[in-house]
VOFI-896700 format. One record per residue (C-alpha): residue number from 1; x negated, y negated, z. Coordinates in Angstrom, 3 decimals. Layout:
! VOFI-896700
+-----+----------+----------+----------+
! num !     east !    north !       up !
+-----+----------+----------+----------+
! NUM !        X !        Y !        Z !
...
+-----+----------+----------+----------+
//
This chain:
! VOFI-896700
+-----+----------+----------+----------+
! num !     east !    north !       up !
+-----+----------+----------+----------+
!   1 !    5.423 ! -112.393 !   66.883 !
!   2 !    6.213 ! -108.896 !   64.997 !
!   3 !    2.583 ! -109.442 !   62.780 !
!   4 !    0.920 ! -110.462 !   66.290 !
!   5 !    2.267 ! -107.265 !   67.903 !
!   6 !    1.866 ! -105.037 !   64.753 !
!   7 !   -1.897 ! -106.303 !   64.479 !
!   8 !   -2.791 ! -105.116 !   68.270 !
!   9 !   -0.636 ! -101.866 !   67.616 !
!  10 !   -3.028 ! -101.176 !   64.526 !
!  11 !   -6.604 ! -102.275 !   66.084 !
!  12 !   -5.361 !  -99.732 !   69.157 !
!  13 !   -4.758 !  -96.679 !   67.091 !
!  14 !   -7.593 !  -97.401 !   64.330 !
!  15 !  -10.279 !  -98.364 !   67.294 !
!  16 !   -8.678 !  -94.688 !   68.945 !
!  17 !   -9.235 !  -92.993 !   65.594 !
!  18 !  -12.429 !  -93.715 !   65.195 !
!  19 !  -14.098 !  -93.821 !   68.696 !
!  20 !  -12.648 !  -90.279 !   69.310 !
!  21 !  -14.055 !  -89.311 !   65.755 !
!  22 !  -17.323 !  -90.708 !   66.700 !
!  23 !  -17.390 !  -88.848 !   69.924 !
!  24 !  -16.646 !  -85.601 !   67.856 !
!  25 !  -19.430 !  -86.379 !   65.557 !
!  26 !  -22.170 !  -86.944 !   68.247 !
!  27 !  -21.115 !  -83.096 !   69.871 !
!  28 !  -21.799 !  -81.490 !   66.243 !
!  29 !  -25.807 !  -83.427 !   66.658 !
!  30 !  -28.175 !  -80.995 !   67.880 !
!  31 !  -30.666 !  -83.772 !   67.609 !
!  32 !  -29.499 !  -86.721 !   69.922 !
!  33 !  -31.744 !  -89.560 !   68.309 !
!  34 !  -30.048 !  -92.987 !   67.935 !
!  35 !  -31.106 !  -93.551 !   64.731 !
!  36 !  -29.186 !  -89.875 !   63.508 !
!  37 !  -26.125 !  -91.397 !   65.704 !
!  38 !  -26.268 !  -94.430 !   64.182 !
!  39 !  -26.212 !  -93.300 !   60.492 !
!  40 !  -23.297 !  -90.409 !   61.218 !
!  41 !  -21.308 !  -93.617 !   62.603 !
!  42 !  -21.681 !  -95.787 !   59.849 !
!  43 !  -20.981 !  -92.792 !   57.368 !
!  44 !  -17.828 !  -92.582 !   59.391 !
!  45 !  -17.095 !  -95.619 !   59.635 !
!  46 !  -17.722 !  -96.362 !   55.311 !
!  47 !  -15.337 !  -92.954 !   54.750 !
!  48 !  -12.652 !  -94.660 !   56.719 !
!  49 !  -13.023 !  -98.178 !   55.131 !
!  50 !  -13.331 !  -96.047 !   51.296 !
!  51 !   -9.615 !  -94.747 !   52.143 !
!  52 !   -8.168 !  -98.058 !   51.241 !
!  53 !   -8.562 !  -96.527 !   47.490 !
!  54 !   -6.369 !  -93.677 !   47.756 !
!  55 !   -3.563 !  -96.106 !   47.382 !
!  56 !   -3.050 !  -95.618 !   43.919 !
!  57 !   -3.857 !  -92.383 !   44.331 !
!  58 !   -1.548 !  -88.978 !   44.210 !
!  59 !   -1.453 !  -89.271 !   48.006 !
!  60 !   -1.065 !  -92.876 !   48.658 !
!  61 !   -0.618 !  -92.148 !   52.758 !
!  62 !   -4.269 !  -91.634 !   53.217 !
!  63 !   -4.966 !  -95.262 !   52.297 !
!  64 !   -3.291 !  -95.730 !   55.700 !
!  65 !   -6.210 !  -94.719 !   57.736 !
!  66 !   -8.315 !  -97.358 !   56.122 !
!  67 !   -8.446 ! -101.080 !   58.255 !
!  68 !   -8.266 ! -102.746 !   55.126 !
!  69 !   -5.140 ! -101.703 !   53.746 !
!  70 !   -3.204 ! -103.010 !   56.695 !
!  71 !   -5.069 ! -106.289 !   56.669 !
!  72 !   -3.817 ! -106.767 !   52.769 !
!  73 !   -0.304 ! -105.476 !   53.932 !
!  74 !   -0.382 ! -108.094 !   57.423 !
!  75 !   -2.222 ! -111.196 !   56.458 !
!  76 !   -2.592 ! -110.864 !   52.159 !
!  77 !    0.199 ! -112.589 !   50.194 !
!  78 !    3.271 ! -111.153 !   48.579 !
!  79 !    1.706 ! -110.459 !   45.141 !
!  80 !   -1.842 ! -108.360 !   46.736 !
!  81 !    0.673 ! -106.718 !   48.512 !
!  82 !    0.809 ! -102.546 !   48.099 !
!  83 !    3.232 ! -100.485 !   46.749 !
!  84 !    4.618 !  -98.658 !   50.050 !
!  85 !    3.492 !  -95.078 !   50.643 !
!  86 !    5.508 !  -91.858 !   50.765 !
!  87 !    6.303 !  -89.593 !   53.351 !
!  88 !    8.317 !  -86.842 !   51.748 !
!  89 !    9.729 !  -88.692 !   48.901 !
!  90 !   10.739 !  -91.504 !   50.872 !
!  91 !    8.861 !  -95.331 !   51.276 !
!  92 !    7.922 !  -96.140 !   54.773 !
!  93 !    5.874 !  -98.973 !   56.394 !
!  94 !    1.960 !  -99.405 !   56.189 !
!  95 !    2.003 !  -99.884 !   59.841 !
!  96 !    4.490 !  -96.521 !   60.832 !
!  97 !    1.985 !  -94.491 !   58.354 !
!  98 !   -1.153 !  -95.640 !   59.841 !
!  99 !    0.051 !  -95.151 !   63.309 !
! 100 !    1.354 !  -91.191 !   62.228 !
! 101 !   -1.757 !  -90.468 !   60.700 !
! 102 !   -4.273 !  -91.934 !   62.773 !
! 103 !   -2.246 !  -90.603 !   65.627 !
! 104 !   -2.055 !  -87.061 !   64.892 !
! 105 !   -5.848 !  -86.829 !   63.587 !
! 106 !   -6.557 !  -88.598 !   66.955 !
! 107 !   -4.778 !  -85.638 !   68.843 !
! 108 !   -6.970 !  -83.125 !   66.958 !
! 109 !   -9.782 !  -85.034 !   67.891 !
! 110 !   -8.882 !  -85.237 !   71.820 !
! 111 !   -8.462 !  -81.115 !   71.677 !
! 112 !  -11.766 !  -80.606 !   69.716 !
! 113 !  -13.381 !  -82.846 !   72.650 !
! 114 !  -11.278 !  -81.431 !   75.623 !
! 115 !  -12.378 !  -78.058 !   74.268 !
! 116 !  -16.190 !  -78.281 !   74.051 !
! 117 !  -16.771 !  -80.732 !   77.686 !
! 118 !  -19.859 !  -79.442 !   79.020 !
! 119 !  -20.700 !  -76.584 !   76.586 !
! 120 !  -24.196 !  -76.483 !   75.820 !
! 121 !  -24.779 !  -76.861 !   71.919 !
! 122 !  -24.666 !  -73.037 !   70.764 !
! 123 !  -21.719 !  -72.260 !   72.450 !
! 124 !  -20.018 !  -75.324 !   70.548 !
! 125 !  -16.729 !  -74.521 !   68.596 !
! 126 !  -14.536 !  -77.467 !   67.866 !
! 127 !  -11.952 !  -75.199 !   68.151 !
! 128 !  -10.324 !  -71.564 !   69.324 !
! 129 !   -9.169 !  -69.656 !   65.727 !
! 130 !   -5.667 !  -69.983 !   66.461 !
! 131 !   -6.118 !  -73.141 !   66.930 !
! 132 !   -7.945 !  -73.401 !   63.240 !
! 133 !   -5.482 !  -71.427 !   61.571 !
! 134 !   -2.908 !  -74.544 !   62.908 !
! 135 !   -5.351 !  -77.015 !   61.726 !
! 136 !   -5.768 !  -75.690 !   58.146 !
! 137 !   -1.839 !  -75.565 !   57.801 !
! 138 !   -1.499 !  -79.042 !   58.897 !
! 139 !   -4.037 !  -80.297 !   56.562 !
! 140 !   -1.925 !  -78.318 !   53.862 !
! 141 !    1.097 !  -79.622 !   55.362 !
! 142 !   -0.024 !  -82.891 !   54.928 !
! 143 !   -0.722 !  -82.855 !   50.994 !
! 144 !    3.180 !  -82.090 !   50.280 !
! 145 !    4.051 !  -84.720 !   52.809 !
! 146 !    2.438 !  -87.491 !   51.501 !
! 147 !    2.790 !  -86.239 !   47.917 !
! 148 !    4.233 !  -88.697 !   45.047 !
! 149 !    4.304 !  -86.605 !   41.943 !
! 150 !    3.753 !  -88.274 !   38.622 !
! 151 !    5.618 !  -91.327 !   38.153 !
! 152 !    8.718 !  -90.419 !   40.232 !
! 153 !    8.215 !  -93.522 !   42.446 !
! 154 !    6.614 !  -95.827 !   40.360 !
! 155 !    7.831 !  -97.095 !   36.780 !
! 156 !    5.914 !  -98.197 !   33.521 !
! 157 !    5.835 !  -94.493 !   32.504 !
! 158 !    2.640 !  -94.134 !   34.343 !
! 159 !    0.965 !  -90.749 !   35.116 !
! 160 !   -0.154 !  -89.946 !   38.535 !
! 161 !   -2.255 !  -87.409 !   39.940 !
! 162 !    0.763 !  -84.702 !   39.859 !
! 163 !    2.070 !  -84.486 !   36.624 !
! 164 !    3.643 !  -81.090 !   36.853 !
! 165 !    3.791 !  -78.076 !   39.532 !
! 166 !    0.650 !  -76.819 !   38.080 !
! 167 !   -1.267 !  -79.830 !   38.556 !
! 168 !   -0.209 !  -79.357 !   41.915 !
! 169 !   -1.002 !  -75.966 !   42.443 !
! 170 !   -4.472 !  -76.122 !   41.418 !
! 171 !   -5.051 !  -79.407 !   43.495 !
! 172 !   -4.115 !  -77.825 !   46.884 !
! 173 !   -6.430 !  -74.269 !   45.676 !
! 174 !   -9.500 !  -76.650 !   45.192 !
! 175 !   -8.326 !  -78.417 !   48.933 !
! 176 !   -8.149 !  -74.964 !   50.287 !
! 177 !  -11.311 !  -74.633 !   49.313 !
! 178 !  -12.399 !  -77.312 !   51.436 !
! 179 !  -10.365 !  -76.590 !   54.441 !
! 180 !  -11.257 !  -72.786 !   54.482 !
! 181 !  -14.876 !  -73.387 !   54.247 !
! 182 !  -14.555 !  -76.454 !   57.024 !
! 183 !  -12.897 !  -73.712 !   59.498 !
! 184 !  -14.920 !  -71.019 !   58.977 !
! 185 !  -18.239 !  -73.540 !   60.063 !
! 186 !  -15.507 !  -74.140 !   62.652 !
! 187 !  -15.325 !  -70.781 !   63.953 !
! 188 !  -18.607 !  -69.437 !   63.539 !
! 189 !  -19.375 !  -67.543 !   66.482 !
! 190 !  -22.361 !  -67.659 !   68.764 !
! 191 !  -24.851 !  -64.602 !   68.793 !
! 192 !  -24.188 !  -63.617 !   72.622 !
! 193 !  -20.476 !  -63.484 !   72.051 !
! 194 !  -20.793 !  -61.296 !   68.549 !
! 195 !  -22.829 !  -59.113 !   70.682 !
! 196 !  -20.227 !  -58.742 !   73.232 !
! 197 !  -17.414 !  -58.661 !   70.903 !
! 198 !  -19.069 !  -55.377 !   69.185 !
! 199 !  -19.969 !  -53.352 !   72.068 !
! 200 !  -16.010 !  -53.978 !   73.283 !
! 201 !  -15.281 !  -53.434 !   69.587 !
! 202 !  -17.001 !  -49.867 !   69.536 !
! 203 !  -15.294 !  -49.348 !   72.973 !
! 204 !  -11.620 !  -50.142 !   71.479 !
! 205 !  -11.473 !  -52.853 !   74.127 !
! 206 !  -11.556 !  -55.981 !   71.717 !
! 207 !   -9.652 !  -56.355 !   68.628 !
! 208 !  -10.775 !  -57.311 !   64.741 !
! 209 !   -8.743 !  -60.483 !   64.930 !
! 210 !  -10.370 !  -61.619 !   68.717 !
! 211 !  -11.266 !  -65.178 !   69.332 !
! 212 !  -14.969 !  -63.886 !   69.853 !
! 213 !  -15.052 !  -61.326 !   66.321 !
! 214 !  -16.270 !  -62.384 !   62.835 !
! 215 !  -14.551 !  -64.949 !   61.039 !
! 216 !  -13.111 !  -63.587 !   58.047 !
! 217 !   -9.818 !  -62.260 !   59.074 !
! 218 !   -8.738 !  -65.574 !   60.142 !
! 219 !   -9.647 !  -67.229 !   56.744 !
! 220 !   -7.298 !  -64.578 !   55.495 !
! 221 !   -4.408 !  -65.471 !   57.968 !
! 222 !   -5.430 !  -69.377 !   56.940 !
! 223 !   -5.276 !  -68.735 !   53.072 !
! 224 !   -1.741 !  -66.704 !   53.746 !
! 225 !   -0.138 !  -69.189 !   55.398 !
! 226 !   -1.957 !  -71.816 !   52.830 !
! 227 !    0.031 !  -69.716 !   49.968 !
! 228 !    3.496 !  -69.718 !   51.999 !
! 229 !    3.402 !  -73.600 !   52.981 !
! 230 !    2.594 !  -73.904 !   48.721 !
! 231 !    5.568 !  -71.965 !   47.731 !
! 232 !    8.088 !  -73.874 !   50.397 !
! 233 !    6.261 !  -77.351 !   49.167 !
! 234 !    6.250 !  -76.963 !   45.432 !
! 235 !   10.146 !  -75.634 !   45.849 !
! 236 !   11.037 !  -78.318 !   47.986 !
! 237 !    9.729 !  -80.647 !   45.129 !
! 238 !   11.552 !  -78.314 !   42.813 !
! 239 !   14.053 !  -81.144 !   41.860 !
! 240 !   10.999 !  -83.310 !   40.821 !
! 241 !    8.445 !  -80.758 !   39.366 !
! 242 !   10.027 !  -77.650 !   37.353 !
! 243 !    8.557 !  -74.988 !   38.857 !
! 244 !    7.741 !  -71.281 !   36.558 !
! 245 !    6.997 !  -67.940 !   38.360 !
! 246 !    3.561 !  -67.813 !   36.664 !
! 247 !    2.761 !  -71.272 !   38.207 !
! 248 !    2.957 !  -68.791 !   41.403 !
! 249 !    1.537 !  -66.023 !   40.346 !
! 250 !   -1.465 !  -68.162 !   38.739 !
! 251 !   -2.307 !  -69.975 !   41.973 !
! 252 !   -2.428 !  -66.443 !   44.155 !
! 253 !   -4.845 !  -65.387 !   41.797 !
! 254 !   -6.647 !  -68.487 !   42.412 !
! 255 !   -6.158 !  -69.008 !   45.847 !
! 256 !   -7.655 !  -65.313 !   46.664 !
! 257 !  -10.624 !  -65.866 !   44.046 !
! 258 !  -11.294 !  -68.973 !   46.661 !
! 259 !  -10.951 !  -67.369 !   49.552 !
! 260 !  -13.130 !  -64.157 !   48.704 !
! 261 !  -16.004 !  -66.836 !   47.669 !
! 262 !  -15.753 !  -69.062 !   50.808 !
! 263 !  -15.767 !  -65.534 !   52.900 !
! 264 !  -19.089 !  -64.868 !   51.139 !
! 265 !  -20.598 !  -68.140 !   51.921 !
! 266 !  -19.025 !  -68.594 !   55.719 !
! 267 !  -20.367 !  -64.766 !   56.266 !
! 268 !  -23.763 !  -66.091 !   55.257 !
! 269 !  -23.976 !  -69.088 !   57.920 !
! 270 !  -22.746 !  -66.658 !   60.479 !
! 271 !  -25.590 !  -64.019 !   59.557 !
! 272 !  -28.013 !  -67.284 !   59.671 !
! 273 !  -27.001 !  -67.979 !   63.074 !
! 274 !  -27.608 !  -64.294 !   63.928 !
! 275 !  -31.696 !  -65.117 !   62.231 !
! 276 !  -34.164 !  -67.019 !   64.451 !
! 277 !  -33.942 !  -70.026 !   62.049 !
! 278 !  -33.695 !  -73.301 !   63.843 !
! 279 !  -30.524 !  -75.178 !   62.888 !
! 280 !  -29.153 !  -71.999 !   61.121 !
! 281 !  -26.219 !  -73.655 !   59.672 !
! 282 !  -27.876 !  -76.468 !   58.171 !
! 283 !  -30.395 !  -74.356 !   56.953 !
! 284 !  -27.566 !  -72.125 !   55.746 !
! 285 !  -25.935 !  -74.779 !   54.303 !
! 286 !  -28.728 !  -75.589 !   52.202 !
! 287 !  -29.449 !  -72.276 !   51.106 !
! 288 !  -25.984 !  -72.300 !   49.651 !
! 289 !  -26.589 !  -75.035 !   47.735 !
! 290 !  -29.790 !  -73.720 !   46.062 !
! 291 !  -27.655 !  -70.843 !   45.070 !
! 292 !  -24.725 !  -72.994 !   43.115 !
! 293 !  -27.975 !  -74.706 !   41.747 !
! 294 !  -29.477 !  -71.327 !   40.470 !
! 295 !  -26.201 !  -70.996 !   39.102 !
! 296 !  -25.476 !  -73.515 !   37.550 !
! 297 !  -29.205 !  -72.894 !   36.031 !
! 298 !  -28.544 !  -69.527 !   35.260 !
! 299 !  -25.300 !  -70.744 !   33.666 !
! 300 !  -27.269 !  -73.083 !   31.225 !
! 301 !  -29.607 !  -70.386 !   30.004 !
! 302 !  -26.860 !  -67.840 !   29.002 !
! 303 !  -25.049 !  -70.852 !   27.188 !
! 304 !  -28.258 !  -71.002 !   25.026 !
! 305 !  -27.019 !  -67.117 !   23.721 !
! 306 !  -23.299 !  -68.041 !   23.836 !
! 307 !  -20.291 !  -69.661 !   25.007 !
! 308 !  -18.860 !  -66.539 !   26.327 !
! 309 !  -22.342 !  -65.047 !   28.078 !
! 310 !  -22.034 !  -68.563 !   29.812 !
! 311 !  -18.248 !  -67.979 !   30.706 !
! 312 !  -19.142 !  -63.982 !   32.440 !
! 313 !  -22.521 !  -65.809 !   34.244 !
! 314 !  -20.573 !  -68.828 !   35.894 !
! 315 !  -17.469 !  -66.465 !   36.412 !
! 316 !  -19.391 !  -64.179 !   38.057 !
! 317 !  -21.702 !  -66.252 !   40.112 !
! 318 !  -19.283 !  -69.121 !   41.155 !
! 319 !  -15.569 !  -69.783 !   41.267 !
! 320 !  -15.444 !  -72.591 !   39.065 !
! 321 !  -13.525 !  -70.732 !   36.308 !
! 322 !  -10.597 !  -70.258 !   38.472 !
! 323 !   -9.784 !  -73.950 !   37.696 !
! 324 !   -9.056 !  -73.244 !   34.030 !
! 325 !   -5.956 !  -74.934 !   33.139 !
! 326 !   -5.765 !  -73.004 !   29.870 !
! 327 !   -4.573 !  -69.710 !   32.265 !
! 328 !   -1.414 !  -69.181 !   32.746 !
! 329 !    0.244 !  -67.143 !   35.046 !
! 330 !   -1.954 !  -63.444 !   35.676 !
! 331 !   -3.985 !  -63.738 !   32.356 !
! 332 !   -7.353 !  -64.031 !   33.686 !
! 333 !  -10.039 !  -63.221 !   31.469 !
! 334 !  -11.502 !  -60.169 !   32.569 !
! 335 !  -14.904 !  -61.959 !   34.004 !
! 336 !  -12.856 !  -63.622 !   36.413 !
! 337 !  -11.545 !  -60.060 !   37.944 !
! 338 !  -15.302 !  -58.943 !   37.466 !
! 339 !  -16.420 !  -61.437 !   39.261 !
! 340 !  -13.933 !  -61.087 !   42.113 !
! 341 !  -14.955 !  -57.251 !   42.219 !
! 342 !  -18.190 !  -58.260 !   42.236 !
! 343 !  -18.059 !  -60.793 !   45.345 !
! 344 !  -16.468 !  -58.654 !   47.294 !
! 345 !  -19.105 !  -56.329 !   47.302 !
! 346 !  -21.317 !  -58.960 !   48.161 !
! 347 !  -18.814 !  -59.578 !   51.647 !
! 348 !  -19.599 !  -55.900 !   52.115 !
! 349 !  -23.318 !  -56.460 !   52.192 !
! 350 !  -22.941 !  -59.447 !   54.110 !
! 351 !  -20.866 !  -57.381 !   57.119 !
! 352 !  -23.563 !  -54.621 !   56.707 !
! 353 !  -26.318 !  -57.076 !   57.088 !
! 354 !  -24.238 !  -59.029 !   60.083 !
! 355 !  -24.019 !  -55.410 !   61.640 !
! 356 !  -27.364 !  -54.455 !   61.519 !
! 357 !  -28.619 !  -57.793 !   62.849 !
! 358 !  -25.825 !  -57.131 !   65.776 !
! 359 !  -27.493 !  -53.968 !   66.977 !
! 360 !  -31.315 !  -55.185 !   67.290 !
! 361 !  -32.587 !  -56.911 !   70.505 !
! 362 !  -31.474 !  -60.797 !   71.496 !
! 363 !  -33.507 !  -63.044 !   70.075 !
! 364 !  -35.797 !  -65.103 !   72.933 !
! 365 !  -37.515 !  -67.533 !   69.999 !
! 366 !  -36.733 !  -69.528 !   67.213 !
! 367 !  -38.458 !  -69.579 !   63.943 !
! 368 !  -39.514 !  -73.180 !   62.286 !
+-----+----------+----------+----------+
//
């Protein structure tokens, strides 16, 4: 009776989970074809079923989303069994995990949904930038939730994911990546509203940090908070990964060399959407990766002169040497700082540009 019941309690918060994730998915689709439906559901649909790998993975929760886990867990016997997952340090159920996580993704889901009902496509935001600033530290939240570092619940001497507080530090900079660039395209804001947002702006009757202004002050409340929920989570593991003051200092530095870089980019998309490009994000969105391409070009040809021409280009160009392991603490090399300088002068052109897009007349057409 308890697998009967546990089987229809699983089928009703997966089936919620992803129906409410498909709905979400079909709002983002400017183009309402069924065969561009079809293919975002069954992309959704193969992410959730590619969970069940994370089992053995540093965050062993996330397997709980997947269908399949809980059918090895209900109906597989005792030996394909799982190891049981970890919510902060301690083993719970397959079942209570699925039902925590699929449940609280599914309420994010309902308020992106409730929020957008009968918006016409431009004025689409999945959500308000409070509301992405809470979303961000959840996702954060989660990491050192479902966290098992190293070996600490396993035994054969076997090395996880999260080998030390380092290892751990750098992992949630690269997620922060992720989740800063996700909300930004989250809170991109339509043209109409920027307009309106600067004339009250030059009145002094809106605010830099209003729910209609540029985006980049909330990715710096985001990456803030981001950097306090890191220093409670790696203390609170404290007892299980030693934890060094330049493991700290290291990962501010790298957290802020992420954040000025996803600024950049998320400043582009919203001067795209201020362009009469059709689709300006995805176009955007493209255009950003032909620039990480020409980097990683650019990269190759100064590596033909030398290691360390190679080291200033990608340093400069791309963020990817803030993931050196051989740093510790503030000791940077000094492209890295350049290259921080450098992009932040690039955020100031970007605002320029934004501004001087601002001030000319709406735009009635759209280019091809």
């Amino acid at each position: 009776m308890g697998t009967v019941v546990s089987v229809f309690l699983l089928l009703a918060v997966t089936s919620a989970f992803l129906g409410l994730g498909g709905m979400w998915f079909s709002t983002l689709l400017e183009s309402r074809t069924r065969g561009v439906g079809m293919m975002g559901a069954l992309v959704l649909y193969g992410i959730t079923l590619g969970m069940f790998g994370m089992s053995e993975s540093g965050l062993p929760g996330l397997a709980a989303i997947s269908p399949v886990t809980h059918m090895i867990q209900l109906l597989g016997d005792q030996n394909a069994k799982l190891r049981a997952p970890v919510l902060f340090g301690h083993e719970i159920s397959w079942l209570l995990m699925g039902v925590l996580l699929c449940g609280s993704f599914s309420a994010w889901l309902t308020l992106m949904l409730v929020r957008n009902l009968k918006r016409d496509y431009p004025e689409i935001r999945p959500l308000s930038r409070w509301q992405a600033v809470g979303c961000a530290a959840f996702l954060n939240f989660l990491i050192y939730a479902l966290m098992r570092p190293g070996d600490s619940f396993g035994g054969g001497g076997r090395v996880g994911w999260f080998p030390d507080s380092a290892t751990v530090a750098l992992f949630v900079v690269a997620m922060n990546g992720l989740i800063l660039f996700l909300m930004g395209m989250a809170t991109l804001t339509p043209q109409e509203r920027l307009k309106v947002w600067r004339r009250k702006r030059a009145t002094g009757e809106s605010a830099l940090f209003a729910d209609d202004g540029l985006p980049w002050p909330w990715l710096g409340i985001s990456a803030v908070v981001a950097y306090g929920l890191m220093v409670w989570g790696l203390l609170a593991w404290k007892h299980t990964l030693p934890l060094e003051m330049g493991t700290l200092q290291g990962a501010a530095i790298r957290l802020l060399l992420v954040l000025v870089f996803v600024t950049r980019d998320v400043l582009f998309l919203q001067w795209c959407m201020l362009t009469r490009l059709r689709q300006p994000i995805v176009k955007g969105v493209l255009f950003l990766g032909l620039y990480y391409t020409a980097a990683g070009v650019l990269t190759g040809l100064a590596a033909v002169s030398s290691e360390a021409a190679a080291r200033w280009m990608m340093a400069l160009l791309t963020p990817v040497m803030v993931f050196d392991t051989e740093v510790k603490g503030l000791a940077f090399p000094a492209a890295t700082y350049a290259g921080l300088v450098l992009q932040m002068g690039v955020i100031g052109a970007m605002l320029v540009a934004i501004g001087s897009r601002l001030q000319r007349p709406m735009q009635a057409g759209a280019a091809a």
